[in-house]
C-alpha positions as CSV (number, residue, x, y, z in Angstrom):
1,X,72.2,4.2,-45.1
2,X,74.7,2.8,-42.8
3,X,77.9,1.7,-44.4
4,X,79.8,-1.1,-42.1
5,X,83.0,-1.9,-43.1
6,X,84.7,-6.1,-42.1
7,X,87.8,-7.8,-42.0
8,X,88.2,-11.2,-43.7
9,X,90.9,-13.1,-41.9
10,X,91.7,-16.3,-43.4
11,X,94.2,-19.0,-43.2
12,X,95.2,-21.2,-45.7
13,X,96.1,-24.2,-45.4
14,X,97.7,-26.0,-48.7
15,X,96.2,-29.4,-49.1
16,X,92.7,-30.2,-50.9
17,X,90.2,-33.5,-51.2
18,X,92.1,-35.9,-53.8
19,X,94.8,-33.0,-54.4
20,X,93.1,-31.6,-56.9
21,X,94.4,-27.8,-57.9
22,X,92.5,-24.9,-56.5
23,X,94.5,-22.7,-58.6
24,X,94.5,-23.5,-62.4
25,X,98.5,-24.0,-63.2
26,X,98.1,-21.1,-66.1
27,X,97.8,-18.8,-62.5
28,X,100.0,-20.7,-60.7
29,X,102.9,-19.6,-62.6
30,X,102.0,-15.9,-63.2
31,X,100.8,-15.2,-59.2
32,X,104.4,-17.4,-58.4
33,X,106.4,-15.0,-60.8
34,X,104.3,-11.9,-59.1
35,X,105.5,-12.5,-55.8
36,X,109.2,-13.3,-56.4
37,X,109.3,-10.6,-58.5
38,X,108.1,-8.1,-56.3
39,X,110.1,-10.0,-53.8
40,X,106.8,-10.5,-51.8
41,X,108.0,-13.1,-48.6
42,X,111.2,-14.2,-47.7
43,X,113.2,-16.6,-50.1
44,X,111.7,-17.9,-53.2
45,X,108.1,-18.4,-52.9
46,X,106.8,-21.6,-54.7
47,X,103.5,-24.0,-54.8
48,X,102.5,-26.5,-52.9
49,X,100.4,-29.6,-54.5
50,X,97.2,-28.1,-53.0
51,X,95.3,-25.9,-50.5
52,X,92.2,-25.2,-48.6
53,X,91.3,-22.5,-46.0
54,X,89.8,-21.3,-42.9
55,X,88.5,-18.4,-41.9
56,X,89.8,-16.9,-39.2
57,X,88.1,-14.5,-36.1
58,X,89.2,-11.4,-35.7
59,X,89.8,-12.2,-31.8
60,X,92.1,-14.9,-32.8
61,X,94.7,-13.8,-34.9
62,X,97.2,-13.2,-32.3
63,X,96.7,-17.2,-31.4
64,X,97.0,-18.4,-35.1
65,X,100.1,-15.8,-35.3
66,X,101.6,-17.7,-32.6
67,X,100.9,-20.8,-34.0
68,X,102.6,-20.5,-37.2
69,X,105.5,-18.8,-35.9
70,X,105.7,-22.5,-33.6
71,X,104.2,-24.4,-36.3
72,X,107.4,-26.7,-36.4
73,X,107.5,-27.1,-32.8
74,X,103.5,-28.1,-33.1
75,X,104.6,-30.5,-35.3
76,X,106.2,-32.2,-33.4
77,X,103.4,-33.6,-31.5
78,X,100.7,-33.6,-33.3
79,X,101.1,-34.6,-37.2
80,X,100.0,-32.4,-40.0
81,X,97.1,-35.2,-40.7
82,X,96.0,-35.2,-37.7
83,X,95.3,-31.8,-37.0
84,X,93.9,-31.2,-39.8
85,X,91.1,-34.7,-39.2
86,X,90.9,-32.9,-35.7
87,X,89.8,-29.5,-38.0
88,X,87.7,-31.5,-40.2
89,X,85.3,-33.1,-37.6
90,X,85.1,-30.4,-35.2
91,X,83.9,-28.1,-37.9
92,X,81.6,-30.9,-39.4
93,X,79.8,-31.3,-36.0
94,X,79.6,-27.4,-35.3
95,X,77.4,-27.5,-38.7
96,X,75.6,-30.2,-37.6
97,X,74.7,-28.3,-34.9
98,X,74.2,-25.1,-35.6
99,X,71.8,-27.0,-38.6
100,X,69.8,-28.7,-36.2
101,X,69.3,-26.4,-34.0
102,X,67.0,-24.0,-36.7
């Protein structure tokens, strides 16, 4: 039996549909403590309102690196909201797609 072992990239992205919690509160506060206790990123790591998340290729996490590194930069530009619509209905016609197509 062949054994094949994957990488799951995946970047989050904190917002959700009606801000609704992906992460009961009673988590929240015990993942939060976790992290600053272990001292897990820079500074003092604390929640957003909500979150969401894309998968990421393999191929293109050097691209997505670079783009949070210049995420403010980005920003700039382009507004969090929009991006994000952009995200929405490209990946909404991709399904579409791909669905119509079997």
């Amino acid at each position: 039996m062949k054994i094949e072992y994957n990488n799951l990239y995946t970047h989050f992205v904190f917002t959700t549909l009606n801000r609704l919690p992906l992460i009961l509160e009673k988590y929240r506060v015990r993942i939060e403590k976790y992290i600053n206790d272990n001292r897990l990123c820079v500074g003092i790591f604390q929640w957003q309102q909500s979150c969401s998340a894309f998968s990421v290729s393999k191929r293109n996490i050097h691209d997505l690196c670079e783009y949070i590194e210049n995420q403010k930069e980005h920003h700039k530009t382009q507004s969090y909201t929009e991006e994000y619509e952009g995200y929405v209905k490209f990946y909404q016609q991709t399904i579409r797609k791909t669905t119509n197509k079997q």
